[in-house]
ZALUMPA-96481 format. One record per residue (C-alpha): x, y, z; residue number from 1. Coordinates in Angstrom, 2 decimals. Example, Ala and Ser with C-alpha at 12.3 -4.5 7.8 and 13.67 -1.06 7.14 Angstrom:
<nodes>
12.30,-4.50,7.80,1
13.67,-1.06,7.14,2
</nodes>
This chain:
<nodes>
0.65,81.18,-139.52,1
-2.57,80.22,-141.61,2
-2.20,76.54,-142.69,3
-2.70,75.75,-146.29,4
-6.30,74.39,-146.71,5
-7.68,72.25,-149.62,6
-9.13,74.40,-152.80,7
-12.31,72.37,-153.14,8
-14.64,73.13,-150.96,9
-16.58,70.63,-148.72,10
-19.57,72.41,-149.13,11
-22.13,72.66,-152.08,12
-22.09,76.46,-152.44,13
-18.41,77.86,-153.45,14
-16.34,80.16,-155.20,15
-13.46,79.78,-157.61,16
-10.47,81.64,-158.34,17
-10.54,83.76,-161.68,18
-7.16,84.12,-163.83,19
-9.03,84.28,-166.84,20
-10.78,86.80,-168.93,21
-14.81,86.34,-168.53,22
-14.85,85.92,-172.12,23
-13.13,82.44,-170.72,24
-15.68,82.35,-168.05,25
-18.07,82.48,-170.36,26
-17.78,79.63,-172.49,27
-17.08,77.63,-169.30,28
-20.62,78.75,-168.00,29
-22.27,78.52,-170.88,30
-21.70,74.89,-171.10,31
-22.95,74.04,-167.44,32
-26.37,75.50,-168.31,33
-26.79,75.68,-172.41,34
-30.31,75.55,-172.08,35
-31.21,78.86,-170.14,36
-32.42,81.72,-171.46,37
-30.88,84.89,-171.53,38
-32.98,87.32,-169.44,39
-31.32,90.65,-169.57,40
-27.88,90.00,-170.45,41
-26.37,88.45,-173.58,42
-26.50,84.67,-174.83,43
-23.44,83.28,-172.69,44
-25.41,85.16,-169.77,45
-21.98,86.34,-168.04,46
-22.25,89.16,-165.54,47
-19.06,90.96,-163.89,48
-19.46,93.05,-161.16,49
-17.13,96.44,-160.65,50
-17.15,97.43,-157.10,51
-16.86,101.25,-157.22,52
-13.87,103.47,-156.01,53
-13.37,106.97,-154.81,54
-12.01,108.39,-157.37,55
-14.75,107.19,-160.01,56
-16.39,109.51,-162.30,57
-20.01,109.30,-163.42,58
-18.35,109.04,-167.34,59
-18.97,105.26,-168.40,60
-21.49,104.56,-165.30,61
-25.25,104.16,-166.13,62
-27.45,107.32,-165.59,63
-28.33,107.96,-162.13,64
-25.97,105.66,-160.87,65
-24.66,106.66,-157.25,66
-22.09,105.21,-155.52,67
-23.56,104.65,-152.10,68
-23.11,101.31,-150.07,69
-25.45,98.55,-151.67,70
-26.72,100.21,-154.73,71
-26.59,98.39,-157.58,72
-26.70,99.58,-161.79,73
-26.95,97.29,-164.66,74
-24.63,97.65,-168.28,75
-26.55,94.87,-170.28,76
-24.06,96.13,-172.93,77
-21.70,95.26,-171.01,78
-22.46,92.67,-168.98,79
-21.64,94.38,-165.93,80
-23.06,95.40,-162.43,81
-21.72,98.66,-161.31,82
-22.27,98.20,-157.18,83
-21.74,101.07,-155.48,84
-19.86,101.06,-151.96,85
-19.40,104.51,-150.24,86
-16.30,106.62,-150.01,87
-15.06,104.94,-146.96,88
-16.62,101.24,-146.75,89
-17.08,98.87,-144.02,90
-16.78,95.35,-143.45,91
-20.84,95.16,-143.87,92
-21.14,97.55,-146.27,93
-18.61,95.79,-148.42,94
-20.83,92.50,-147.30,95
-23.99,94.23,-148.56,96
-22.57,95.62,-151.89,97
-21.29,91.77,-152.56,98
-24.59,89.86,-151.46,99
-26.83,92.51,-153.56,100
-25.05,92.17,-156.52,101
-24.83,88.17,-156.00,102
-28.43,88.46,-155.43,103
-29.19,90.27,-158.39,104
-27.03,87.74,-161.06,105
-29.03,84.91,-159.43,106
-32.58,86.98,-160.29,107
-30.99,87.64,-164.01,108
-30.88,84.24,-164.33,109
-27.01,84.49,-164.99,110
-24.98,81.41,-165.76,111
-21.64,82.73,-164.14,112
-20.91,85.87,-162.08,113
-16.93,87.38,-162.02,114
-16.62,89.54,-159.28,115
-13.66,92.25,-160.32,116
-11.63,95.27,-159.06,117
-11.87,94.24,-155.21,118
-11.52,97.43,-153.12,119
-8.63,98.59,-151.31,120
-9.98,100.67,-148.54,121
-12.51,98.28,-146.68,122
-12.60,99.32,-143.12,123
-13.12,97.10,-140.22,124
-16.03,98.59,-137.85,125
-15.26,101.56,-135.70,126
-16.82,102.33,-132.35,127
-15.98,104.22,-129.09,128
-12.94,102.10,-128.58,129
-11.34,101.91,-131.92,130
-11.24,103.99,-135.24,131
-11.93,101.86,-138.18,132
-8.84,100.72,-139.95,133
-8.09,99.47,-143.61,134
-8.46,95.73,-144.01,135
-5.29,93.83,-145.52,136
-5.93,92.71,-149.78,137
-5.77,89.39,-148.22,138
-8.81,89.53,-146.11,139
-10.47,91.68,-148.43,140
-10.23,88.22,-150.79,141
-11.08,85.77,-148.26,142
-13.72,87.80,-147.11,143
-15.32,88.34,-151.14,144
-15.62,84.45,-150.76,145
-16.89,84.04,-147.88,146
-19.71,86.64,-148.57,147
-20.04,85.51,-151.70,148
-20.98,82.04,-150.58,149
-23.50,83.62,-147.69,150
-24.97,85.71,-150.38,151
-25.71,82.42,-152.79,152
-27.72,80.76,-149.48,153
-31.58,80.12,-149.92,154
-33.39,77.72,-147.67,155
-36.19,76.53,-149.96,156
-35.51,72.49,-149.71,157
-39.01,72.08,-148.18,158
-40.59,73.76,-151.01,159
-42.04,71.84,-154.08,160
-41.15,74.81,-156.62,161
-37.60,76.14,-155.07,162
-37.69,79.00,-157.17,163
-34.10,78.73,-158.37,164
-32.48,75.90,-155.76,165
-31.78,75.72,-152.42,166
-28.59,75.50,-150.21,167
-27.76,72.26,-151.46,168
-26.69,73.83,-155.47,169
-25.86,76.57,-157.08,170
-26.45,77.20,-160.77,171
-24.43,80.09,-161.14,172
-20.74,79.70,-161.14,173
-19.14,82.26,-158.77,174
-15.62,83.33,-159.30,175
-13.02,86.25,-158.18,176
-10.79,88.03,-160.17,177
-8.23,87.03,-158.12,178
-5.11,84.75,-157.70,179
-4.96,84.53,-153.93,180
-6.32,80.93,-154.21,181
-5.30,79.86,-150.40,182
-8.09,83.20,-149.26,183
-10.43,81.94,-151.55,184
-10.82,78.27,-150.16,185
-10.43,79.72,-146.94,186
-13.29,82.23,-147.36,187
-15.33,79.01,-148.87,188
-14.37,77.19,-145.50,189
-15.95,79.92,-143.73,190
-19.06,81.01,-145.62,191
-20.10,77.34,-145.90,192
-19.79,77.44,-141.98,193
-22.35,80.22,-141.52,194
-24.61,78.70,-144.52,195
-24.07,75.32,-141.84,196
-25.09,77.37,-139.03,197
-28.52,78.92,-140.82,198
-29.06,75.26,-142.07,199
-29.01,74.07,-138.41,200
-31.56,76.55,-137.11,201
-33.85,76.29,-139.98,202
-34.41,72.78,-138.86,203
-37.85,72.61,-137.91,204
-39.63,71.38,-134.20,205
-40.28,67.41,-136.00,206
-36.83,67.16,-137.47,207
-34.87,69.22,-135.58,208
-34.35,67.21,-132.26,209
-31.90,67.10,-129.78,210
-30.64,63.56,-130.75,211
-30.41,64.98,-134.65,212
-27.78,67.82,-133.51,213
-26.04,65.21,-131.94,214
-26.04,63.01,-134.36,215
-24.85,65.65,-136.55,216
-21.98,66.22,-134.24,217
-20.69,62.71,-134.77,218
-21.28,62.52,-138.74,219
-19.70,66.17,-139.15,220
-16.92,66.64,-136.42,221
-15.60,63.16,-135.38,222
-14.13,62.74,-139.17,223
-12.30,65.93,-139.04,224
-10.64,65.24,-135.63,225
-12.78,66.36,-132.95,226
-13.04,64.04,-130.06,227
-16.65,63.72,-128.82,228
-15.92,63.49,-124.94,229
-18.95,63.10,-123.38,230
-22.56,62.38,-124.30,231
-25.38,62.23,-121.78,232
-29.08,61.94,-122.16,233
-32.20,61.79,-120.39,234
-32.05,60.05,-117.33,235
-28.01,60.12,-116.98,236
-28.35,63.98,-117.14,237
-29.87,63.90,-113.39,238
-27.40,60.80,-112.27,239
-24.60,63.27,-112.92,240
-26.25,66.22,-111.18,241
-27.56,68.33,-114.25,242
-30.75,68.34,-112.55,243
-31.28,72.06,-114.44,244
-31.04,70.57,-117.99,245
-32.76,68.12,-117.28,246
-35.92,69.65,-115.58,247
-35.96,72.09,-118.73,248
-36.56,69.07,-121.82,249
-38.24,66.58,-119.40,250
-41.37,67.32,-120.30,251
-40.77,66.56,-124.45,252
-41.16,63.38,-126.17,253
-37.29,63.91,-127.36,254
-34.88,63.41,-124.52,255
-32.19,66.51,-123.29,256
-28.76,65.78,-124.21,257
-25.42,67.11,-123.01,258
-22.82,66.86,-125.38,259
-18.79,67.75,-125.28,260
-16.20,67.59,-127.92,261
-13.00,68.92,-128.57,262
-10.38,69.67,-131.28,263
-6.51,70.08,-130.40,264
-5.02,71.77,-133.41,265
-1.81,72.95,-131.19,266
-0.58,70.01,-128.95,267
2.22,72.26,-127.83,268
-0.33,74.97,-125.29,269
-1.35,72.93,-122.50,270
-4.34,76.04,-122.66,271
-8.16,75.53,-123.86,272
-10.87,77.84,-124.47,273
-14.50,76.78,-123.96,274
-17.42,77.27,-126.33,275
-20.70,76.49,-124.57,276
-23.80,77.04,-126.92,277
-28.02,77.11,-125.42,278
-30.00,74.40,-127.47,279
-33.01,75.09,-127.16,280
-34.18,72.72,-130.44,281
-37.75,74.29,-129.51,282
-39.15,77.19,-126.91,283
-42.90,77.56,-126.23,284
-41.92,78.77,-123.13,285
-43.18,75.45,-121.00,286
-46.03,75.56,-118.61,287
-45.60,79.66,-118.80,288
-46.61,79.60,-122.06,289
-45.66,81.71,-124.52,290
-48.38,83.80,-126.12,291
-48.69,82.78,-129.63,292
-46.61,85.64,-131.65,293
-43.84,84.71,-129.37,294
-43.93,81.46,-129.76,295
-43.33,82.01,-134.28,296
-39.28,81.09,-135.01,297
-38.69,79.32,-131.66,298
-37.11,76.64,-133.47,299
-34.30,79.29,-133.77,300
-33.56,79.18,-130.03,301
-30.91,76.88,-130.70,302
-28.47,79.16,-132.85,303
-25.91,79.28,-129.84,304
-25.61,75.75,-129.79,305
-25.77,76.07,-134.00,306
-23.25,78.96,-133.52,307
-20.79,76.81,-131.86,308
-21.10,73.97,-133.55,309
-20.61,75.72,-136.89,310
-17.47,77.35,-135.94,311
-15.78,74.23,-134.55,312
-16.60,72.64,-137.75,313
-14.90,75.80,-139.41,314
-11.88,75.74,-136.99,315
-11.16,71.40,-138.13,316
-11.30,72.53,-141.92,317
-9.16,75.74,-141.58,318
-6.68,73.35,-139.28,319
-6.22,76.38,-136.80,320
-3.66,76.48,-134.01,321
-5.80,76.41,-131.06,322
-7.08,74.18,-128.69,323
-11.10,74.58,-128.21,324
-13.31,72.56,-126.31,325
-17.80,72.73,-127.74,326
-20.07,71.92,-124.98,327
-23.68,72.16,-126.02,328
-27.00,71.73,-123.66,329
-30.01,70.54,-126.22,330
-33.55,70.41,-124.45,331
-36.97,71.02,-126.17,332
-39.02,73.34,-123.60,333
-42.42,72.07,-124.25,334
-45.30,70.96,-122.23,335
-45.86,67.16,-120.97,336
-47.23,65.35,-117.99,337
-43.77,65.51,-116.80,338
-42.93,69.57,-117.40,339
-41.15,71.36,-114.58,340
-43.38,73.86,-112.63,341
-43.14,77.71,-111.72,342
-42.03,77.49,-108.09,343
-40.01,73.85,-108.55,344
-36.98,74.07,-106.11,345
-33.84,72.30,-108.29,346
-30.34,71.89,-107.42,347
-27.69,72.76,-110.00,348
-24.64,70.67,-110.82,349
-22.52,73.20,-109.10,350
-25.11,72.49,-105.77,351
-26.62,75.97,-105.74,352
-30.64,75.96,-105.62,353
-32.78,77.57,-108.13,354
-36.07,78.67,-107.85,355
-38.04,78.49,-110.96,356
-40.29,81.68,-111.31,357
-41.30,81.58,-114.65,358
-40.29,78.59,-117.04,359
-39.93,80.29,-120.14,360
-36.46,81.93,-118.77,361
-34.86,78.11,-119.74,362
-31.97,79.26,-121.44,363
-30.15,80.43,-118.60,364
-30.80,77.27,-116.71,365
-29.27,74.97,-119.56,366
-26.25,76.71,-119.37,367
-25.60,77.17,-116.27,368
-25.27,73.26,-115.96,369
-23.28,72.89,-119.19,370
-21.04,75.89,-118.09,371
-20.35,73.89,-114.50,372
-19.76,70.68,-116.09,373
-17.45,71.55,-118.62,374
-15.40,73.29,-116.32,375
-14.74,70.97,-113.70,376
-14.27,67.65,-115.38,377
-11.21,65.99,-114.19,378
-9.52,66.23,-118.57,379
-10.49,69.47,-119.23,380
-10.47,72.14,-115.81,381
-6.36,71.55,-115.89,382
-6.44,72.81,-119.54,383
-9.10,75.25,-119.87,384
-8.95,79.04,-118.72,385
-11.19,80.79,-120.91,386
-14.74,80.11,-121.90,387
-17.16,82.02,-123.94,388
-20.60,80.90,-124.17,389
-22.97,81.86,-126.69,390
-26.85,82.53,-126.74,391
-30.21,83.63,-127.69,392
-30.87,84.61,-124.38,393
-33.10,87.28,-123.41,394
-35.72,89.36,-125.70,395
-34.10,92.38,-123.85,396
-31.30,92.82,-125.43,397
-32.62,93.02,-128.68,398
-34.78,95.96,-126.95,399
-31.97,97.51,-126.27,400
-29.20,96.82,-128.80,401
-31.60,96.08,-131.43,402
-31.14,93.38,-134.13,403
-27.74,94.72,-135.39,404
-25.44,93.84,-132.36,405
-24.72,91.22,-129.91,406
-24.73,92.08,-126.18,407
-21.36,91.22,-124.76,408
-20.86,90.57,-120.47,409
-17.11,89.45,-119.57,410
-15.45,89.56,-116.50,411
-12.11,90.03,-118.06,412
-10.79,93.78,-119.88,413
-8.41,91.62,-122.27,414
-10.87,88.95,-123.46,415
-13.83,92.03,-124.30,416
-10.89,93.50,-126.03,417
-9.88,90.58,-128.24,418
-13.94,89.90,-128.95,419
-14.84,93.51,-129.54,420
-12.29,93.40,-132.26,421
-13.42,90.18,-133.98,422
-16.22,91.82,-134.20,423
-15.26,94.54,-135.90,424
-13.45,92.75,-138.46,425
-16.13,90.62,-139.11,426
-18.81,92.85,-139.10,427
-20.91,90.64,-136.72,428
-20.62,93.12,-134.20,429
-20.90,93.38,-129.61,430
-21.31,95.98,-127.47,431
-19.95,95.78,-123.96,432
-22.35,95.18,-121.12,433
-22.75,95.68,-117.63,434
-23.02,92.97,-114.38,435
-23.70,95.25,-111.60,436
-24.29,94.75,-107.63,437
-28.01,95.54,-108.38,438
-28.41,92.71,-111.01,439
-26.76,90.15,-108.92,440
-28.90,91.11,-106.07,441
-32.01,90.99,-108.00,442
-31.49,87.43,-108.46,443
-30.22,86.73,-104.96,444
-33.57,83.87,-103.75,445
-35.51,84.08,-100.52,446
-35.92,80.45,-100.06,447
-32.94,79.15,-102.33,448
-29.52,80.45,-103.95,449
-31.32,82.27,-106.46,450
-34.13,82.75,-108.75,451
-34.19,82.54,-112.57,452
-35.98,85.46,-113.19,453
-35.64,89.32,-111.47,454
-38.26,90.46,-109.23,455
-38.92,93.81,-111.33,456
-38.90,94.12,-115.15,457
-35.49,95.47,-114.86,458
-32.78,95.14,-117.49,459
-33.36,91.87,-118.32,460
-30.50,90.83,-120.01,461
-28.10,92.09,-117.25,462
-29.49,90.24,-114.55,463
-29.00,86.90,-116.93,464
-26.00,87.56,-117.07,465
-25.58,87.87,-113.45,466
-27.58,84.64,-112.83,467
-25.12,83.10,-115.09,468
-21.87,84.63,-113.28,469
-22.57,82.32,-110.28,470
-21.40,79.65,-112.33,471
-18.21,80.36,-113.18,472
-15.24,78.69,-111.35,473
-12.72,81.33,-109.74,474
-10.16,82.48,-112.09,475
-12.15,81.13,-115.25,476
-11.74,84.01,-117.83,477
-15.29,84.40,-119.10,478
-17.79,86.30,-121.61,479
-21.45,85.93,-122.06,480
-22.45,86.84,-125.63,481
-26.19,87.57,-125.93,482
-27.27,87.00,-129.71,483
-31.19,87.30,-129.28,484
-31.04,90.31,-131.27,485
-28.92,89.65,-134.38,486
-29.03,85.92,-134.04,487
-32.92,84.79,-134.79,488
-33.75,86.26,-137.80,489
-37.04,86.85,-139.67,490
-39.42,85.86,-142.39,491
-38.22,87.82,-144.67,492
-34.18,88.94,-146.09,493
-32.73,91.93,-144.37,494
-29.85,93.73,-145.91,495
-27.22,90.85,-146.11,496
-28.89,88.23,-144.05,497
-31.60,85.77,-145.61,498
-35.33,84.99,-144.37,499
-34.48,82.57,-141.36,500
-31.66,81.97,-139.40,501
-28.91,84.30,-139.97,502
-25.25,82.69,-139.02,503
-24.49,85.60,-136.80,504
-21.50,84.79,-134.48,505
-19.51,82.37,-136.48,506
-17.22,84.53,-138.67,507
-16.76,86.80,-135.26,508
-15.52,83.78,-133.53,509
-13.23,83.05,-136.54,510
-11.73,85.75,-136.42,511
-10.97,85.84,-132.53,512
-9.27,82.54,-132.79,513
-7.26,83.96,-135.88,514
-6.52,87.00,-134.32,515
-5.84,85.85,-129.97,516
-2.13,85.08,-129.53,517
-1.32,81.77,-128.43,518
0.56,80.94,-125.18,519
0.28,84.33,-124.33,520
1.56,86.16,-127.46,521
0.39,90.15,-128.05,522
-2.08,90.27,-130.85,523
-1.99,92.28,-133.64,524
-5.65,92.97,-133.50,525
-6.34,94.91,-130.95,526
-3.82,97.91,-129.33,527
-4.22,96.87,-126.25,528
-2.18,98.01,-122.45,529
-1.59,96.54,-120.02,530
-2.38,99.68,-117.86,531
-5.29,98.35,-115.51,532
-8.58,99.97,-115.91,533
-8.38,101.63,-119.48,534
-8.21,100.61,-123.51,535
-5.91,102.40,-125.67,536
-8.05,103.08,-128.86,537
-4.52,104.58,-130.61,538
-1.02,105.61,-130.10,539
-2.07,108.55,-128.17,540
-3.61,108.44,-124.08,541
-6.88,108.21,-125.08,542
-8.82,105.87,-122.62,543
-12.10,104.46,-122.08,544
-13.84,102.50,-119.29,545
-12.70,98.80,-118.62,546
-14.98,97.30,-116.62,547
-18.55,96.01,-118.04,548
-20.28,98.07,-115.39,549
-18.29,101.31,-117.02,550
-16.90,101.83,-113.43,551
-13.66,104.12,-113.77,552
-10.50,102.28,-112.18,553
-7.48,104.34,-111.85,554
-4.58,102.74,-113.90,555
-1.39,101.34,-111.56,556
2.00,102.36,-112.31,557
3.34,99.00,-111.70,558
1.56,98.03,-115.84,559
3.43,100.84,-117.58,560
6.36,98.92,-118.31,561
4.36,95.77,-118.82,562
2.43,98.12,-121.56,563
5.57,99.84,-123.24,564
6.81,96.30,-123.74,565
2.95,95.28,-125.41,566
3.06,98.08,-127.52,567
6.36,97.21,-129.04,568
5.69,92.94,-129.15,569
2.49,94.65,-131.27,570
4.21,96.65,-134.06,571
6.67,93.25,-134.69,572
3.72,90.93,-134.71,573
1.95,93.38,-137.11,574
5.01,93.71,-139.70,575
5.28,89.75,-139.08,576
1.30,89.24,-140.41,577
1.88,91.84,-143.41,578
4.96,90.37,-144.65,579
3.47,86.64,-144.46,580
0.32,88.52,-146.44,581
2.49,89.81,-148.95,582
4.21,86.21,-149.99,583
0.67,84.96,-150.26,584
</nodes>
C-alpha cells in the first residue's frame, strides 16, 4: 500500500489540489502576478481546460474544433481551453493533450491554469502482448500532476532573457479539479523526478563532471535515507580491478568515478534489485573520434546514470516498499596524453580480457565493470537477485526502434513481463529484444575474451547486449534497457518532451517498482502464467513468444497448476488495489 507522502512538493514546479470554483482561483492568481497583462483572456487571466469526452457534441465547442489527441481550441469568453483527446486515449495521448494545453496557458501569459473534467477512459499502451486497458481515476489524477509538472519544464537558466522562467519557477499557478490530494503530491513527487532527470543531462561538458553527479548524489540522496556505499575515483578504480572504467575517463582532466548507494524502504525482504546507469558526463568518442554532427548533445550520454539517479530520488520521497541498490559508472571519453588506444588489451573486474576495437563503443565497457562490481560485493550479492541497467547505448537502436521506444534485452520471461507493462502504463514505452548465438559469437575475441565492437555492421545493439551478458553472475535476473532512441533528445520540443534531455525511463521505472510484488507476490499488472515459454495477453490461450530471441518453447505441464493458482492470487490482488483506490 502507497504510503502517505507530504503535499508540498520539494521541487519548484508543482501542482495544487482544486476544491474551489476558478472564480476562487482567480482572485488567488490574480494577486501573485497583479501586474501582468491580460493577453487573450480576461483581467484575472484564469484559463480552465475541459478535456473532451466521447459523447461530446460540437454545440458549445468553438468552430472547427475536433476532438483528436492534442488539439487544442480557445473560449476567451470563457476562459477555457477545449483540448481534444480521441475516442479511446492513451497514456501519451492523454500526456500530450495535458502538456499542449499547459503549454499554451504559459504562451497566453495566464496567471493560473484549472485543469477540469479529467477523463475516465485513459488507456494504458497496447501492443502484441497486451490490449490496452482503462487506467484507475486514481492514476488518471496522479498522472494529470505529474504531466502537468513535465509540461511546465523549460531549461533556459543559461539564458540572459528566459523568455518566461526556467525550471527553477513557475508563474502560473497549476491546479486540478480534484480532491485526491495524496495523487496529486504523489504525481508532483514524480514529475519533479523527470524535470530532475532532464536537469541532470542538460548539464553541460564544463559543469557537468563526474565529481558534480556525485556530489549531487550526496546533497540529494544521503538526506532522504540512501546510504552511499561505495565511492571510488581515479586511481582506486584500477586498485580494485575496474581497469575498464577506468581506461574509458583516463584520458580527461576530470577523474572516473564509481559510485553505489542504496535505499531500504522494506527491511522485512532480505531481496534487492540493482539499478546500474552509463555516465558518460561527455562522449567525443576518444581517440576514434567522433565526426563532428555526432559529437552535438553528447553531454546527454549520461541520462542512464541521470535515469537512475532520478528515480531513486523519486523512490526516497514516495517512501516505497522496496529495497533498490543505484550503481553508476561516470567517465568523460575525451582525448588526453593518457587516452586508451584502439587495440589496448584490458582486463575487466570480472578477469575477462577485452580488446578495444574502436573507443567510441565506451558505454558498454563502463558497465560492464559497474555491473560486476555491484554484484559481487560481499553486502550486497547475498541480497540482490535482479538488476536492470539502463543506457544510451548504441545509435542502432534508435535505427531500428526509432526515438519513440526503448530497446529491452532480459534473460528472464517474468522480469520483460513486469517492465513491458510499466511501460505501458507510463507511456515510456520497450520493445523486447533479441541475444542470439550469432551476436554472442560476433563478439567472441581472437586474441582475448572478447571484443567491444562486432566484426560486421550487424545489429548493433544486439551484439551490446551480448557483450554485456558476459557479465552477469549465474542466476542474476537481468534486463538491458537501451534508451539511445527515446532518451537523448533534440534541439527543439517534440510532442510532449522539451528541447534537451527528455526524462525518458523514470516514470517507467516508477511504475515497475509500484506495480512488482514483493517477496514474491503476483502482480496485478501484468496477467502473467506460469506456463514456461508463453505470455497470456488475456483470459483466453492466446500466447506469444517468451524468449528475447522469439524462439518458440513448448510450455511444460508441470506450470499449469502453478498458473491456475497465479491467475486466481491476480484477480484478489486486483480487487485488493481497487478497493484501497476507492477509500482514497
Amino acid at each position: 500500500m502507497l504510503k502517505k507522502v507530504s503535499s508540498r512538493s520539494p521541487f519548484p514546479i508543482s501542482v495544487a489540489a482544486s476544491p474551489w470554483s476558478s472564480q476562487d482561483i482567480g482572485r488567488v492568481a490574480g494577486k501573485r502576478k497583479k501586474d501582468a497583462q491580460a493577453g487573450s483572456v480576461n483581467a484575472d487571466r484564469t484559463l480552465s481546460v475541459e478535456f473532451a469526452s466521447p459523447d461530446w457534441t460540437v454545440e458549445g465547442l468553438p468552430f472547427g474544433f475536433k476532438n483528436a489527441a492534442g488539439n487544442l481550441a480557445l473560449d476567451s469568453e470563457r476562459r477555457c481551453l477545449f483540448a481534444g483527446l480521441g475516442t479511446k486515449p492513451t497514456v501519451r495521448e492523454y500526456r500530450l493533450a495535458v502538456t499542449n494545453a499547459v503549454r499554451e496557458a504559459q504562451k497566453l501569459q495566464a496567471s493560473a491554469l484549472v485543469l477540469k473534467s479529467l477523463p475516465a477512459n485513459v488507456h494504458s499502451m497496447g501492443d502484441l502482448f497486451q490490449e490496452p486497458s482503462v487506467l484507475p481515476s486514481i492514476d488518471v489524477v496522479e498522472k494529470t500532476a505529474s504531466f502537468a509538472v513535465t509540461a511546465a519544464y523549460k531549461y533556459t537558466r543559461l539564458r540572459l532573457n528566459k523568455d518566461g522562467g526556467d525550471e527553477t519557477k513557475n508563474p502560473m499557478g497549476i491546479f486540478i479539479d480534484s480532491v485526491a490530494t495524496d495523487a496529486i503530491a504523489r504525481g508532483n513527487i514524480i514529475g519533479g523526478c523527470v524535470n530532475e532527470a532532464r536537469s541532470l543531462g542538460n548539464l553541460r561538458e564544463d559543469e557537468g563532471s563526474p565529481q558534480l553527479y556525485y556530489e549531487w548524489i550526496t546533497k540529494e540522496l544521503a538526506p532522504l535515507g540512501v546510504k552511499v556505499r561505495h565511492v571510488l575515483r581515479g586511481e582506486k578504480l584500477r586498485g580494485a580491478g575496474l581497469n575498464l572504467l577506468y581506461n574509458v575517463g583516463k584520458g580527461s582532466r576530470h577523474k572516473p568515478y564509481l559510485v553505489v548507494f542504496e535505499y531500504t524502504g522494506n527491511r522485512h525482504s532480505d531481496e534487492a534489485t540493482a539499478l546500474v546507469g552509463k555516465g558518460v558526463t561527455f562522449d567525443c568518442g576518444g581517440l576514434s573520434l567522433k565526426p563532428a554532427g555526432s559529437m552535438e548533445g553528447m553531454h546527454l550520454d549520461m541520462m542512464g546514470a541521470a535515469t537512475v539517479m532520478s528515480t531513486i530520488k523519486a523512490i526516497a520521497l514516495l517512501q516505497l516498499p522496496v529495497n533498490v541498490v543505484g550503481a553508476v559508472g561516470l567517465a568523460e571519453n575525451t582525448i588526453g596524453p593518457d587516452s586508451y588506444f584502439p587495440s589496448s588489451i584490458i582486463t575487466s573486474r570480472k578477469g575477462l580480457t577485452v580488446e578495444v576495437r574502436n573507443t567510441d563503443a565506451e558505454g558498454r565497457l563502463i558497465l560492464a565493470d559497474t555491473l560486476t562490481f555491484v554484484q559481487r560485493d560481499a553486502k550486497l550479492a547475498k541480497k540482490l537477485k535482479t538488476v536492470i541497467d539502463i543506457a544510451t547505448l548504441t545509435g542502432a537502436i534508435l535505427i531500428g526502434l526509432g526515438s519513440r521506444r526503448a530497446g529491452m534485452f532480459s534473460n528472464d520471461l517474468h522480469l520483460s513481463q513486469h517492465l513491458m507493462a510499466s511501460g505501458r502504463s507510463s507511456g515510456d514505452e520497450l520493445w523486447p529484444m533479441p541475444i542470439g548465438e550469432e551476436h554472442k559469437n560476433a563478439m567472441k575475441g581472437g586474441i582475448a575474451d572478447l571484443r567491444n565492437v562486432s566484426s560486421d555492421k550487424e545489429a548493433g545493439s544486439c551484439t551490446a547486449a551480448a557483450f554485456l551478458s558476459n557479465f552477469i553472475e549465474d542466476g542474476m535476473k537481468w534486463a538491458h534497457l537501451d534508451i539511445a532512441g527515446p532518451g537523448m533528445g533534440g534541439d527543439k520540443p517534440k510532442g510532449f518532451q522539451p528541447a534537451g534531455a527528455p526524462g525518458f525511463g523514470v516514470q517507467m521505472l516508477l511504475d515497475y517498482f509500484r506495480l512488482t510484488p514483493v517477496d514474491g507476490a503476483v502482480s496485478d499488472a501484468v496477467d502473467v502464467t506460469s506456463t514456461e515459454g508463453t505470455v497470456a495477453t488475456s483470459d483466453e490461450d492466446s500466447t506469444a513468444p517468451a524468449t528475447a530471441s522469439g524462439a518458440e518453447n513448448p510450455p511444460k505441464r508441470k506450470g499449469i497448476k502453478k498458473a491456475q493458482n497465479a491467475k486466481k492470487d491476480l484477480k484478489v490482488n486486483q480487487k485488493k488495489r481497487h478497493a484501497r483506490r476507492r477509500k482514497q
